[in-house]
C-alpha positions in Angstrom: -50.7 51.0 -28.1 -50.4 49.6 -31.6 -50.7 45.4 -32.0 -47.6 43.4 -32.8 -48.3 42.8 -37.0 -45.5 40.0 -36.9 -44.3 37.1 -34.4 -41.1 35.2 -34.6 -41.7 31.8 -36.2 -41.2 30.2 -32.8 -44.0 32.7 -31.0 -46.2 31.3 -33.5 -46.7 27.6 -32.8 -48.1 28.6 -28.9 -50.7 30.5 -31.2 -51.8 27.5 -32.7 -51.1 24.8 -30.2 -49.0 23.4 -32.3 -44.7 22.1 -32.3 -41.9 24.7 -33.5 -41.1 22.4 -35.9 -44.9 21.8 -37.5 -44.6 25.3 -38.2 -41.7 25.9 -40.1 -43.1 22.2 -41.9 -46.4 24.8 -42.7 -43.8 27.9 -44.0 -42.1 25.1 -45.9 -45.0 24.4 -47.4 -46.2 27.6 -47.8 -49.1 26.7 -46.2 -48.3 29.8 -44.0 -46.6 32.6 -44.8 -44.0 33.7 -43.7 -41.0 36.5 -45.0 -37.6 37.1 -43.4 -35.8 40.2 -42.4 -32.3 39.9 -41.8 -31.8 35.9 -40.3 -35.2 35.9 -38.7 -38.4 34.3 -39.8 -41.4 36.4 -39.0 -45.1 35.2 -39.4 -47.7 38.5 -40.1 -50.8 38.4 -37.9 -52.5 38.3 -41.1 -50.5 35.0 -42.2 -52.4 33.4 -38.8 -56.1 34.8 -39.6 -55.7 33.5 -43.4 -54.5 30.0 -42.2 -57.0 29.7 -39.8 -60.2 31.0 -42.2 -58.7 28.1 -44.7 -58.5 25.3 -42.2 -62.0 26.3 -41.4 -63.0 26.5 -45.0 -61.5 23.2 -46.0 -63.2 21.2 -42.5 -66.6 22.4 -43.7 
């Protein structure tokens, strides 16, 4: 079965522990990206990994 490539905004936040609103703040910021298709906001699995490996990078 193929992986889901991109979560809803709000099925993103659970991934990182964090508020709904903390992560649109992030897409606002385009601190994590994000594209829309048709109304919705949708976060690529690859979006996550890259945000992750940069808030590792930038604690070191």
């Amino acid at each position: 079965m193929e992986q889901t490539r991109c979560r809803a905004s709000r099925w993103s936040a659970p991934l990182f522990k964090l508020g709904r609103s903390t992560v649109y703040d992030l897409i606002r910021s385009r601190r994590l990206v994000s594209l829309t298709i048709g109304r919705s906001r949708r976060v690529p699995a690859d979006a996550v990994r890259d945000f992750i490996d940069n808030q590792i990078e930038e604690a070191a």
